[in-house]
N, C-alpha and C positions, 0 to 999 in steps of 0.2 A: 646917659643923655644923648651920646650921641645916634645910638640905635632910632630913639624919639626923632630926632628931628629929623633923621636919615627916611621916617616913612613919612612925615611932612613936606619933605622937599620932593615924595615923589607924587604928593599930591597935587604940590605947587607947581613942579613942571611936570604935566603928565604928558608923555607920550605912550602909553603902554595901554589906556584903560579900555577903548576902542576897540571892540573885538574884531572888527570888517575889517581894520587895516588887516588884522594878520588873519585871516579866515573868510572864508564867500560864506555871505547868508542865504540861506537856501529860498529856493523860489515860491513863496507861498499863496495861493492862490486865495484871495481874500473873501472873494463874494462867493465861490464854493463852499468855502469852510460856512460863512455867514450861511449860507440855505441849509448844509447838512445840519448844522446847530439849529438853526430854526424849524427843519423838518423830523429832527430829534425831539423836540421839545411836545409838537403836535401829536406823533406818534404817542407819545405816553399818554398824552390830554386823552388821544381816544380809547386808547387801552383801558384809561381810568373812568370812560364817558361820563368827563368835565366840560364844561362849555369854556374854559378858560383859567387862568392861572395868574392871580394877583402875586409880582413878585416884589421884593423888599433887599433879599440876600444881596448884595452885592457880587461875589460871584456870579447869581443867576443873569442878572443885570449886566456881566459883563459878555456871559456864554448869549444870549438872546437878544443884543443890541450891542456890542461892545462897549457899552456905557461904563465908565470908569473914575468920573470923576468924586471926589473924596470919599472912597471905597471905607477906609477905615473907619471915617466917621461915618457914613452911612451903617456899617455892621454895628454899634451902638446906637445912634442917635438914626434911626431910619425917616427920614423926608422924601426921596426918590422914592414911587414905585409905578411896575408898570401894570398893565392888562393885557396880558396875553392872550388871545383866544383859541379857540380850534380853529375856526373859520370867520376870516375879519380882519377890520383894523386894531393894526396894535399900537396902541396908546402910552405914551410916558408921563408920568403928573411930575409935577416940581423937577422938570430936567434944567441942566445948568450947561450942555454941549449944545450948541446950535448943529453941529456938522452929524448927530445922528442920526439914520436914516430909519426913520418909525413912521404909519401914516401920519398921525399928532401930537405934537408936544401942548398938555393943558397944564393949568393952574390945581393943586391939586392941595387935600385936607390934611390937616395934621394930624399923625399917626404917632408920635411920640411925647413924651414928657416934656422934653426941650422943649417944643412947639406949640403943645397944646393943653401944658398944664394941668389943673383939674379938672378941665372939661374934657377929658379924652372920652366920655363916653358921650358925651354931643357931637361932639368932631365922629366918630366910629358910625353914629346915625346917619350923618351926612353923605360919608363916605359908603354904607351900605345903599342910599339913595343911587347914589351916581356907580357904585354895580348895576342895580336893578336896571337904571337908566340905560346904562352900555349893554348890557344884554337886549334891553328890546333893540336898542340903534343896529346890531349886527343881526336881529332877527331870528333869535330863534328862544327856544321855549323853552330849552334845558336849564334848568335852576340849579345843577350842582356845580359848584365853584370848588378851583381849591386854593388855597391859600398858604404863603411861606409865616417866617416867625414873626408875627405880628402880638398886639395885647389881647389879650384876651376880651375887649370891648368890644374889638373888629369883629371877631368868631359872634359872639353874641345879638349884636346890631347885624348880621348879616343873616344869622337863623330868626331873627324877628321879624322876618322881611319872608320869608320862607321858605330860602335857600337852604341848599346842603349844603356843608360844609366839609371838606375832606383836607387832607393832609399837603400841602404842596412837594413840600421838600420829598417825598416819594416822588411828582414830576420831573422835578430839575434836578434831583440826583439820579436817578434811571437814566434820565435823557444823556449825562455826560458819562456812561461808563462807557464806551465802545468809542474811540476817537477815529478820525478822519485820517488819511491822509498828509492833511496841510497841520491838522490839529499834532500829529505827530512830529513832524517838523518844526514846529513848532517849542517841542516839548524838546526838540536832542539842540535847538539850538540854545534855548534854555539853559538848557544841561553845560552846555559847552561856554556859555558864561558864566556860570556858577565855578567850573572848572577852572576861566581862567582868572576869576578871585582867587580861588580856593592856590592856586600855582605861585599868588604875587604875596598870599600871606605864608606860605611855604619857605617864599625866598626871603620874607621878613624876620619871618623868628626867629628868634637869639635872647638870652638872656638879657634883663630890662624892659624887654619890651610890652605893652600890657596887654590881656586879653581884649578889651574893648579897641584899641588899637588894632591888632588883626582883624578883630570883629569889623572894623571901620572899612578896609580894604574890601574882603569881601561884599557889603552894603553899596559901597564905593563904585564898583565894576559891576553891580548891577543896573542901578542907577543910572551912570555912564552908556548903559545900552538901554537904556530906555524900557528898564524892567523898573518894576514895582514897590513892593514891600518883601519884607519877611517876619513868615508866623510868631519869630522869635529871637532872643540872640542865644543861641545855643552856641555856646563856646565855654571851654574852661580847661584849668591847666591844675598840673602838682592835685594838692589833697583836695581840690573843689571838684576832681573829676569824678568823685565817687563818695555818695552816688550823684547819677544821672540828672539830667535835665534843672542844673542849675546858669542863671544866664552870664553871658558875659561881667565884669569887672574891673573894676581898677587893680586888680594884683598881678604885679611883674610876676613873667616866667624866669623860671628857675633852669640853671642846668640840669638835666635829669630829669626834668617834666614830661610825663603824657597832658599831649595839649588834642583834645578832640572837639570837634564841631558836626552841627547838623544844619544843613545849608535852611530846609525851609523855605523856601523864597519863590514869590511871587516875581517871575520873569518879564522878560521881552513879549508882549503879545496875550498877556497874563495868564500865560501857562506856567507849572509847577516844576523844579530842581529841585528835588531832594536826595541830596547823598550826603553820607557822611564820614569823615575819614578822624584816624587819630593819629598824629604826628608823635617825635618824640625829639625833646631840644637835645641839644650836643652843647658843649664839648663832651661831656662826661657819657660813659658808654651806658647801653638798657641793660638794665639787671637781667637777672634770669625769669622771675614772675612777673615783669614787665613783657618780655617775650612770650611767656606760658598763655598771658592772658589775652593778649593780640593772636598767636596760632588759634586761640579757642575759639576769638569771635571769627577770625576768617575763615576756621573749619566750619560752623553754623553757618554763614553766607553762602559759600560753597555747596552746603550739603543740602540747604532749602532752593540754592537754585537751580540743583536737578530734581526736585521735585516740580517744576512749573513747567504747565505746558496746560491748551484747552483744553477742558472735559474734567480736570481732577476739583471732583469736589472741595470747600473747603474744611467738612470735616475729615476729610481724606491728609489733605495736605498735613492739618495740624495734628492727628495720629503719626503722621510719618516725617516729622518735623525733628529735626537734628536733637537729640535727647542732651540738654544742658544740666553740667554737673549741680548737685541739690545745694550745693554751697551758692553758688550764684542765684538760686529763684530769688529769694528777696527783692534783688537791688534789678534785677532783670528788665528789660525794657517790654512796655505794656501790651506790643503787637511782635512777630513774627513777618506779619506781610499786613500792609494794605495797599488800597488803590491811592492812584495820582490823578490829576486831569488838572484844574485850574487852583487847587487846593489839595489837602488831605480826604481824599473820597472813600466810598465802596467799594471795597467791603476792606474790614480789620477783623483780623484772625489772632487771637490770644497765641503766646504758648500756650501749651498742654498741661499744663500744672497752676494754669490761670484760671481754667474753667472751659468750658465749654462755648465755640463759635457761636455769635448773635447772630448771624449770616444761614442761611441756609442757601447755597448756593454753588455754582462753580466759576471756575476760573473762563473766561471765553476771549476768543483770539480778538486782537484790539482792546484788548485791557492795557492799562499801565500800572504796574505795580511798585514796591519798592518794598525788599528783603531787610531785615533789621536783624540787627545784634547789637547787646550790650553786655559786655564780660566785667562784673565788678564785686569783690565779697564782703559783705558787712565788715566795719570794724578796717578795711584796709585801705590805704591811700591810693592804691591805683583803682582806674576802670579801661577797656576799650570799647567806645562807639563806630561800628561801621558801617554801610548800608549802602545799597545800589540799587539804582531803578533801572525799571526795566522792561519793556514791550513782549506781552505775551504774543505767543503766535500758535498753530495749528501744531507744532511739534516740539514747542518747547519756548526760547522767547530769544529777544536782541537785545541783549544789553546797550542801556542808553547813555552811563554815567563810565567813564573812563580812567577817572583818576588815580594813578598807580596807590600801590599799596606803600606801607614803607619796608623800604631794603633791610632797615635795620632790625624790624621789631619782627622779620621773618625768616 
């Protein structure tokens, strides 16, 4: 009980959650980042020779206008979207921010179930109209549109009309793989809130105290910096650690607990932290395959992150990807490496006993990536999650994620 209320009270009086008191934010240049983001987004249009780009994702929404408001309902229940074009004004329907800086904010059709019930494919005609419409208002005669994850009424009602229709999410994920700059700055101060959660549930833990509780601090200190959501709760202790990707909980840690977490988290400026560490509670000392299994996942981290650097393909990489013992493939985590940017992006690279890369592609400097490992064997209670992101570069990369390892379990 008293561990409980010992992390309430530092709710209640917080002086610690502020990251600026104890760290300078770095200088980031807004309306830069804003033009490279938008001059990223055109470039692909023309690559794709699209006259434009109907967006819905929220993400996209945030990279091309920093539009942000109720992201998560928006990713289910989509009512915001915009009109991008190659050349033109760009348009927001059903915006709820006054202070965004678009030519126009209109009145726009209902594009989902909430909104537009059984008539979604009346609603889908209409809104094929007011394309059509927009395309002649910016003047030009290119009829191929592309479009993010909308119903399938929109695709339909817009080739009736006798438009192409092409894939969006090839736009706005090409456009965010090569970050900025400011976008990079972005991403380490990110980082460096995730970190100093990840530091005040460190100093938390102790037997009694529950997953969801640490879970809270973390969420807490992002929050507190004017960061976002996160993907997920990914935290867990004792036998929930294995296997992987089960969410946080009501069950007290244990002495003796591997307690791992995977940040996930939508940040400050709504760029992406993701690292993940596993702790291990005291009093009571780490066994020996508590230790076995942590040297394994930090050798795998280690050993994928001298394979990175620009130019190495990614069937390159995952051929020469850290060989994990065959006891492990089951419970194994689902990627090796992917990209970061505003979310989990491109590209995701299997291990080698997953199958074969969906990617044909290489690695290229201004990538963000993040290295994964999960050490865990069917049938046993332990697992370790660890993982670090991290900025490719021309010779190799900068690590972006800092959080020490633990002393104990090395």
């Amino acid at each position: 009980m008293a561990a409980m209320t010992s992390i309430d009270q530092i709710i209640l009086d917080d002086n610690w959650s502020d990251l600026s008191r104890l760290q300078t934010k770095p200088n980031i240049d807004f309306e830069k980042m804003h033009e490279y983001r938008t001059d990223r987004i055109k470039r692909e249009l023309i690559r794709a020779n699209a006259a434009m780009c109907l967006m819905v994702n929220p993400i996209s929404l945030r990279y091309a206008i920093n539009y942000q408001n109720y992201a998560l309902f928006q990713s289910h229940i989509p009512s915001t979207y915009l009109f991008f074009p190659t050349d033109g004004p760009v348009v927001l329907h059903n915006g709820y921010d006054s202070e965004i800086t678009v030519s126009d904010i209109r009145p726009g059709i209902p594009i989902s179930f909430f909104d537009g019930g059984n008539d979604l494919f009346k609603w889908s005609r209409c809104l094929a109209d007011d394309v059509v419409s927009y395309l002649n208002e910016i003047g030009t005669d290119n009829r191929r549109v592309a479009i993010e994850y909308v119903n399938p009424t929109v695709t339909q009602a817009l080739m009736e009309k006798g438009l192409e229709v092409i894939d969006g999410v090839d736009i706005t994920e090409r456009a965010r793989i090569i970050k900025s700059e400011d976008e990079i700055l972005c991403m380490k101060w990110a980082c460096a809130v995730a970190e100093h959660g990840a530091g005040k549930m460190r100093e938390m833990m102790r037997p009694g105290v529950t997953e969801l509780q640490l879970w809270g601090l973390l969420n807490y200190a992002n929050l507190a910096n004017q960061g976002g959501w996160h993907e997920g709760h990914m935290l867990a202790s004792g036998p929930r650690i294995n296997p992987w990707l089960q969410s946080a909980s009501q069950r007290e840690i244990q002495s003796g607990d591997l307690v791992g977490f995977d940040t996930d988290m939508v940040g400050p400026h709504g760029y992406f932290a993701d690292l993940s560490r596993t702790f291990h509670c005291g009093p009571a000392k780490p066994t020996a395959r508590q230790k076995q299994l942590y040297r394994l996942a930090s050798d795998e981290v280690d050993h994928n992150l001298k394979l990175v650097r620009a130019g190495v393909s990614f069937a390159d990489f995952q051929s020469q990807a850290y060989s994990v013992p065959e006891e492990f493939h089951q419970n194994a985590y689902s990627c090796i490496l992917h990209g970061v940017g505003m979310c989990d992006e491109y590209p995701f690279v299997r291990p080698p006993f997953r199958g074969e890369c969906v990617y044909d592609g290489e690695l290229e400097a201004g990538m963000v990536i993040c290295i994964e490992s999960y050490m865990g064997a069917v049938g046993e209670p332990d697992g370790v999650k660890l993982e670090q992101q991290v900025l490719v570069t021309e010779t190799g990369y900068e690590l972006m994620t800092h959080f020490p390892f633990e002393d104990a379990l090395l």
